[in-house]
C-alpha positions in Angstrom: -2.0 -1.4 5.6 -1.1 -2.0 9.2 -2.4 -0.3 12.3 -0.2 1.2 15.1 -1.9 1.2 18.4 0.6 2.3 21.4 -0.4 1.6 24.8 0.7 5.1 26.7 0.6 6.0 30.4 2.0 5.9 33.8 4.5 3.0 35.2 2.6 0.3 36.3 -0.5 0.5 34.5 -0.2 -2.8 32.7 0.8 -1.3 29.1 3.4 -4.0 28.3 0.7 -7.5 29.4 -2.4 -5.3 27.3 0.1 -4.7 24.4 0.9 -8.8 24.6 -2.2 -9.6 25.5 -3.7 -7.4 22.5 -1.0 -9.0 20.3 -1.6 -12.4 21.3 -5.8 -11.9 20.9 -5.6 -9.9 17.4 -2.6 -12.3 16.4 0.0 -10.2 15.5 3.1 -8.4 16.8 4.1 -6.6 19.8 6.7 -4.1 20.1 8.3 -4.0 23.8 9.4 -0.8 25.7 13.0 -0.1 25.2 13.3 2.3 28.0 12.8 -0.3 30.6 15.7 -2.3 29.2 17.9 0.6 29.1 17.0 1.4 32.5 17.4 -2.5 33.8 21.1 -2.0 32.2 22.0 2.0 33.0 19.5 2.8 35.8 16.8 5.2 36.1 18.7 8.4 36.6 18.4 9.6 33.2 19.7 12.3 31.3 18.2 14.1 28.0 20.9 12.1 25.8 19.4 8.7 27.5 16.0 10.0 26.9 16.5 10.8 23.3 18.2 7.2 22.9 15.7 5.7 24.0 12.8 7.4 21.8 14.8 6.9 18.8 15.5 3.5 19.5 11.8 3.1 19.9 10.7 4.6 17.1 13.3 2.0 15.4 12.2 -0.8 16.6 7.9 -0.1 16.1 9.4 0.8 12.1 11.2 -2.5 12.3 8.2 -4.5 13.3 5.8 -3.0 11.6 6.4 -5.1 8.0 5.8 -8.4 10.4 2.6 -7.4 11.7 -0.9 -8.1 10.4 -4.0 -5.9 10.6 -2.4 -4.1 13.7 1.1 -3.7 15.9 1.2 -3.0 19.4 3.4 -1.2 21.1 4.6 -0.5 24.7 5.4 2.9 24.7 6.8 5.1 21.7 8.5 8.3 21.5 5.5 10.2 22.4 5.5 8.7 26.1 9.2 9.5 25.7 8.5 12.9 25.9 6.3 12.7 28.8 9.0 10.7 30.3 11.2 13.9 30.0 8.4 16.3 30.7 8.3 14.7 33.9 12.0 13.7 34.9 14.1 16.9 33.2 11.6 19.0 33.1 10.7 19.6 29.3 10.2 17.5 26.2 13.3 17.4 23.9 11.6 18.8 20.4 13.2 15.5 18.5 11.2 13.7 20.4 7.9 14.9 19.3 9.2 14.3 15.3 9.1 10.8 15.2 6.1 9.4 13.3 2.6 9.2 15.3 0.6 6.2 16.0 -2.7 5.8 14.5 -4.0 5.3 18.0 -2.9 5.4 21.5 -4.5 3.8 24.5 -3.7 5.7 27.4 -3.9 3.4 30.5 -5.1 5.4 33.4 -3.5 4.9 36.8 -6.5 3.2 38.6 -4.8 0.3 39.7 -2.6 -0.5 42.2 0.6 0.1 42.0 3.3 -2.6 41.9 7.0 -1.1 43.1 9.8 -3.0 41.0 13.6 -1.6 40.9 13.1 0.6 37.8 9.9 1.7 38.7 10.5 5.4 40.2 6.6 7.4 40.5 4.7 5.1 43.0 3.4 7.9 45.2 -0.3 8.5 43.9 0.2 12.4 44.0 3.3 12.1 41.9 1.5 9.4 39.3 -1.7 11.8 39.1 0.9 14.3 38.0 2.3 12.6 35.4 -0.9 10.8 34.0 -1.8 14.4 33.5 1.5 14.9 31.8 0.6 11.8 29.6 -2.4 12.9 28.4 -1.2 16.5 27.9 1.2 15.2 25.4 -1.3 13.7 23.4 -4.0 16.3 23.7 -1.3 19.0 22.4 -0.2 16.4 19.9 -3.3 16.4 18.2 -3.6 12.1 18.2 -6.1 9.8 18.1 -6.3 7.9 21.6 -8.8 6.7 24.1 -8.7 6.5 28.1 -8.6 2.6 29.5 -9.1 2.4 32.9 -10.7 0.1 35.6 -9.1 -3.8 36.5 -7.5 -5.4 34.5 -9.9 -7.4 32.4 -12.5 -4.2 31.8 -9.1 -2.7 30.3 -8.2 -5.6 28.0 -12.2 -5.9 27.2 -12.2 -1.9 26.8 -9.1 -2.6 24.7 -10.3 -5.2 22.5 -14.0 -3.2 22.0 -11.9 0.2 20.7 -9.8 -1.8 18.6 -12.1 -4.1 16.7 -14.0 -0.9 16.3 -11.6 0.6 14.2 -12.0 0.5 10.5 -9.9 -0.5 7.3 -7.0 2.7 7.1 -9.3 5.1 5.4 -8.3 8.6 5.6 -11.6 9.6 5.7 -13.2 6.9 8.6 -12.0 5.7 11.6 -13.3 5.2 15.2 -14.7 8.5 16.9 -12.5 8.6 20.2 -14.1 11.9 21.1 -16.5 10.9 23.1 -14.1 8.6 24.5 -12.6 11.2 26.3 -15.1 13.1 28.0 
């Protein structure tokens, strides 16, 4: 059985070079994050039907992969952060959004880096990011997921990233990694 670890978080956190780093490392698949094509193509003024295009489309394309992979996928972004995308842009989570199947694990990147401005990047003032990191972690807090906080440059994350990972064990209903204290 194959693991699905989503890299979650904040624009400009480095979710989509730790998810193909990750890949690259563990040597499976990666999944990329459909809502920054969509935005490239239609912009970043986004409505609810954009939003919910976007998570299903997701949620598509991790299901798609996920035969491909070995041991784990990664993924940049899933429904989940879809929802905090809304949370944060309309103002509320569309409930289809919170249906799609769950990762086993998410890695939420925190916003401790600098940021880098690129045309569909939109949250660059660090007020505005703090407020939706929050969001992000709300939405897996109520969600009631495994995930762990990755935070400092960019090789503690990948070596934080690598660490939580490889500690996981076999899918085993009853084991897994403790990310509680992870999250303190």
């Amino acid at each position: 059985m194959t693991l699905s670890i989503v890299l979650h978080g904040v624009e400009s956190t480095g979710k989509s070079v730790l998810a193909e780093r990750l890949a690259r490392h563990f040597g499976t698949l990666w999944v990329p994050e459909y809502g920054r094509a969509h935005a490239e193509t239609h912009g970043v003024d986004m409505t609810e039907e954009d939003l919910l295009l976007i998570g299903r489309t997701q949620a598509a394309m991790i299901a798609a992969a996920m035969p491909g992979a070995t041991r784990f996928l990664f993924a940049d972004t899933d429904s989940l952060m879809t929802a905090a995308w809304a949370e944060m842009m309309i103002g509320h989570a569309p409930k289809a959004l919170l249906t799609y199947p769950k990762a086993d694990l998410y890695l939420q990147l925190e916003p401790d880096v600098a940021w880098i401005a690129d045309p569909v990047r939109i949250y660059g003032d660090a007020q505005v990011r703090a407020r939706f990191a929050q969001i992000c972690r709300n939405m897996l807090e109520q969600s009631g997921v495994r995930w762990a906080a990755i935070g400092g440059d960019w090789d503690a994350r990948f070596a934080r990233a690598v660490a939580i990972v490889e500690a996981l064990e076999p899918p085993n209903a009853s084991q897994g990694f403790d990310l509680a204290q992870e999250n303190e």
